[in-house]
N, C-alpha and C positions, 0 to 999 in steps of 0.2 A: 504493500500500500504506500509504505514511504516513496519507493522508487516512481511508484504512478504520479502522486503529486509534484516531487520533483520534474518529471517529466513535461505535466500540465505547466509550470509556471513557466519551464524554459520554452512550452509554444506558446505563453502569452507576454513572454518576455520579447519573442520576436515578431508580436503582432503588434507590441505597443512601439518598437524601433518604427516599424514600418510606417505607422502613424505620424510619427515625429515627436510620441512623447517617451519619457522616461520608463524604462519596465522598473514596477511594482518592488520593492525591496522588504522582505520577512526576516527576523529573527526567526532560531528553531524553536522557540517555545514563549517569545513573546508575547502576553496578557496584558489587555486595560480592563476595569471597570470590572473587577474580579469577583465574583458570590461566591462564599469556599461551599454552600451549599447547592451548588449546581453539578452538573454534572462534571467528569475532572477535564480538563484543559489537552487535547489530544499532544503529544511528545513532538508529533512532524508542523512543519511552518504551515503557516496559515495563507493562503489562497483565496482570491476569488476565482467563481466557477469559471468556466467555459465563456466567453462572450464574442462580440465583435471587435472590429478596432476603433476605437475612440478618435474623437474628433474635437480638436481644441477649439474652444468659442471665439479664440482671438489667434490667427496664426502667428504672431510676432508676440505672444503672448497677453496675457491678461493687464490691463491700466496700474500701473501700482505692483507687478507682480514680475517683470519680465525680468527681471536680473534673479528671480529664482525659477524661473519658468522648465529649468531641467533639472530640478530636484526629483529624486522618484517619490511617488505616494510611499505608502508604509500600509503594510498588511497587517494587521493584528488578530489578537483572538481577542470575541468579550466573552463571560461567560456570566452568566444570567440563571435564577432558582432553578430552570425545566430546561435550559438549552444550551450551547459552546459554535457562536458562527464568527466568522470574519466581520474582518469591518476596516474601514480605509481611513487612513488620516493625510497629512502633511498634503493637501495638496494647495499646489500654488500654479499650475497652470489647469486651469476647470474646463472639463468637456463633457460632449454628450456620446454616449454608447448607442450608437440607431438601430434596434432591429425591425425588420421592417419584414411585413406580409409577404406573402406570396402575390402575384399580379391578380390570378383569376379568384383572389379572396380580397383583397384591398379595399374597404369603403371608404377614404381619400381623408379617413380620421386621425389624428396627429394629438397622442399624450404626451408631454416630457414627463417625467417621474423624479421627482428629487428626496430620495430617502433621508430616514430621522437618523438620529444621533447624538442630542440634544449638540448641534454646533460642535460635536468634540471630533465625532469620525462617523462614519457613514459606512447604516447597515447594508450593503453593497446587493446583496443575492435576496434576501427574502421583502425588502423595501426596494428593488432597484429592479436584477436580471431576473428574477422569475417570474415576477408579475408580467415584463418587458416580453418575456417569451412568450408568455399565456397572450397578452394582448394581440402581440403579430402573428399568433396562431386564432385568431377570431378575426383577421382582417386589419388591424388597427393596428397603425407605424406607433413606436413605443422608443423615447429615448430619455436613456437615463441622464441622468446631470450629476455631474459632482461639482457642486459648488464648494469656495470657498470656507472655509470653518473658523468661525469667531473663537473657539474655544479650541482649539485644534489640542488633541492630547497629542501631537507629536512636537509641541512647542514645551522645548525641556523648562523645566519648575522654573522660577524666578526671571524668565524672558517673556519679555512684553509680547501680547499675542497682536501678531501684524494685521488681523482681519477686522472688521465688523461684518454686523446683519445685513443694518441697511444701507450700510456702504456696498461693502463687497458681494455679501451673498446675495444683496436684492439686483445688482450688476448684472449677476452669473444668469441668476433667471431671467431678467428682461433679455439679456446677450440671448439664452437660450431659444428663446419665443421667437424674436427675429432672425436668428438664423436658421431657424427649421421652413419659418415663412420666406426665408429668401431661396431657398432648396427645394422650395415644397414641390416643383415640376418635378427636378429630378429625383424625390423621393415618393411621387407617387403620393402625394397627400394636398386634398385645398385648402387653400391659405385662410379659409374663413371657417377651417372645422379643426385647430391647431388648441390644445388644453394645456394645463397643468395640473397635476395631482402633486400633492406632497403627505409626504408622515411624519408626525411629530415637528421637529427641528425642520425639516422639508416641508412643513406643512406651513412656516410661516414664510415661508422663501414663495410658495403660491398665495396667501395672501398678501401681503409685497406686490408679488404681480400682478394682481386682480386688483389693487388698490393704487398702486402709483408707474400706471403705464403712461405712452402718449404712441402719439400719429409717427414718429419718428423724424429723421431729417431728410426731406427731400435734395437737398445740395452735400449729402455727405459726402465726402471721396470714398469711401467705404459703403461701397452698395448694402453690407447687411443693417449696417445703422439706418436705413432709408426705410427700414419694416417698421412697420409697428410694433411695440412688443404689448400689446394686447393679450391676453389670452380670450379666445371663441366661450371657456367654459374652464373653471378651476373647481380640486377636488381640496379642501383641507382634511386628513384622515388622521384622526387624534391628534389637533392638529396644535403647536406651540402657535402662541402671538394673541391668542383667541383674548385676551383682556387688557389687550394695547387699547389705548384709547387714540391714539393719533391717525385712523384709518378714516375714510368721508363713504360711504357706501349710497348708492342713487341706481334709481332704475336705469337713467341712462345713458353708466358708463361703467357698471358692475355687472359683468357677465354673469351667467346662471349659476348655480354652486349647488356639487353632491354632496354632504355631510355623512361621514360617520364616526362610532366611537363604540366601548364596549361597555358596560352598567360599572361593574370592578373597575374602572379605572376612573381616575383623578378628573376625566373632559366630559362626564357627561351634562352638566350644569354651563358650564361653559360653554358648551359648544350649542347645547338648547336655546340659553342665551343668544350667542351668534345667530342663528336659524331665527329665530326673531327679531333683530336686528335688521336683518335683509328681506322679511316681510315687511316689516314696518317701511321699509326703505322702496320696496314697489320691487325687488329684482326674485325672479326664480329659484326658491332653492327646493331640495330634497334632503331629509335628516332622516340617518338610521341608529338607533341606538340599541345594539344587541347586548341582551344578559349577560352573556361572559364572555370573556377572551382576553382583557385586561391589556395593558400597555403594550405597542409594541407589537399587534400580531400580525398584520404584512400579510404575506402568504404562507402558511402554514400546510404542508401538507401531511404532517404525523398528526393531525385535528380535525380530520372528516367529520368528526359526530358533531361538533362546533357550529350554529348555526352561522358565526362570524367569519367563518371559513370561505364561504360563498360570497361576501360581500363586491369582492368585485364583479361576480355575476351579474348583481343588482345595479354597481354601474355602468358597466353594459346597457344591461334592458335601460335603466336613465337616456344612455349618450343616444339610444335607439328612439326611445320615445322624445325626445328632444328633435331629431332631423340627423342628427350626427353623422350617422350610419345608413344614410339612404346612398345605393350606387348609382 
């Protein structure tokens, strides 16, 4: 098993050269954010799964970031009461991972996904590539984003952390929105059915973008800056930011919004809250509040019996019943 993983990272090691970014750098038994009552912490490095090759948001790198722009990310382990997965930090040049349909399944719908981690590191696979997979296996281009991270746990103890939210990571996601809308021919998706979903920590990086977009600049020299970074339709899913008070929400120029959350965890009042915030305001949402599943459940697939299991099923049939998904 050890030899297999080694194996995996040296072919994502050469996927990530080919991109132009940095391949991923693991210790062999590196841990953050450690529960001794979880399951133990696996002996081989930690990995993210199988993916595409990543696509940097800025080719000369990110505003503020290009003198570290060839830093590699950092693979780590977390491990948590019920679970031990990866998870990415240190990044300073932010991209998006595109997986994208088949042609004759393609409904021209465009999610970015930007997974939680409260700002430290990003749950990569079950907040990012597996959902990313399920989506482009239902027709629906799915790209992940790694944004920026305010809290980055690869910034060693007593060094000032280089990031903000709404500086950087709100950057990363407008960056995101406009360049999938400047692509969207060649990626087989239209510019007016372009989303974002976030989790946790990624959930306030889609509020951000559902709250302080614009038209873009038509005289940019930089054709992607000339999009809008609008999103058609954002998803906050347990979502952090949910009791900022600095957000304007209006019928219209707040796209429609999915809500969900689980009873056990910390967002249900909040996030209800929210959900009536944005009626009151005239704009479309939908709120799920399932009984268990508690922080953090992403895509889970050892949780079948889980009604929160299916949740993204439900936003599906949403982006369906919305238009989203007509071919």
């Amino acid at each position: 098993m050890t030899r297999k993983i080694f194996l995996l990272a040296l072919v994502l090691s050469a996927v990530l050269s080919a991109a132009g970014l940095p391949p991923a750098r693991s210790g062999p038994t590196r841990a953050i954010n450690t529960d001794k009552s979880g399951p133990p912490i696996p002996a081989t490095p930690a990995v993210e799964s199988a993916h595409p090759a990543a696509i940097p948001l800025w080719a000369d790198g990110a505003p503020g970031s290009e003198a570290r722009k060839n830093e590699p990310e950092e693979v780590s382990w977390r491990q948590e009461p019920d679970i031990v997965f990866p998870v990415v930090s240190n990044i300073h040049n932010p991209s998006l991972t595109p997986f994208l349909p088949a042609k004759n399944k393609a409904t021209g719908c465009a999610v970015i996904i930007a997974p939680g981690g409260g700002h430290m590191q990003h749950t990569i696979d079950r907040e990012g590539y597996d959902l990313a997979r399920w989506f482009a296996d239902h027709g629906i281009a799915a790209f992940v984003l790694k944004y920026r991270l305010a809290r980055d746990g690869s910034t060693p103890a007593g060094s000032p952390q280089p990031y903000t939210i709404d500086r950087d990571a709100a950057a990363d996601g407008a960056r995101s929105i406009r360049l999938v809308r400047a692509r969207a021919a060649e990626w087989g998706v239209k510019p007016d059915r372009i989303g974002i979903l976030g989790f946790s920590a990624g959930g306030e990086v889609a509020l951000l973008a559902a709250a302080r977009h614009d038209a873009g600049k038509a005289d940019a020299t930089d054709p992607v800056e000339r999009q809008s970074s609008r999103p058609d339709f954002f998803a906050p899913i347990y979502s952090g930011g949910l009791n900022r008070s600095d957000f304007t929400w209006s019928k219209t120029a707040t796209p429609p919004a999915f809500l969900a959350c689980a009873y056990d965890d910390r967002m249900p009042e909040q996030l209800a809250a929210f959900f009536t915030t944005l009626r009151q305001a005239g704009v479309n949402a939908e709120l799920h509040i399932y009984s268990s599943g508690g922080h953090g459940f992403g895509i889970r697939a050892d949780r079948p019996d889980l009604p929160v299991s299916t949740w993204h099923v439900r936003f599906a049939e949403w982006l369906g019943e919305r238009g989203f998904l007509k071919k």
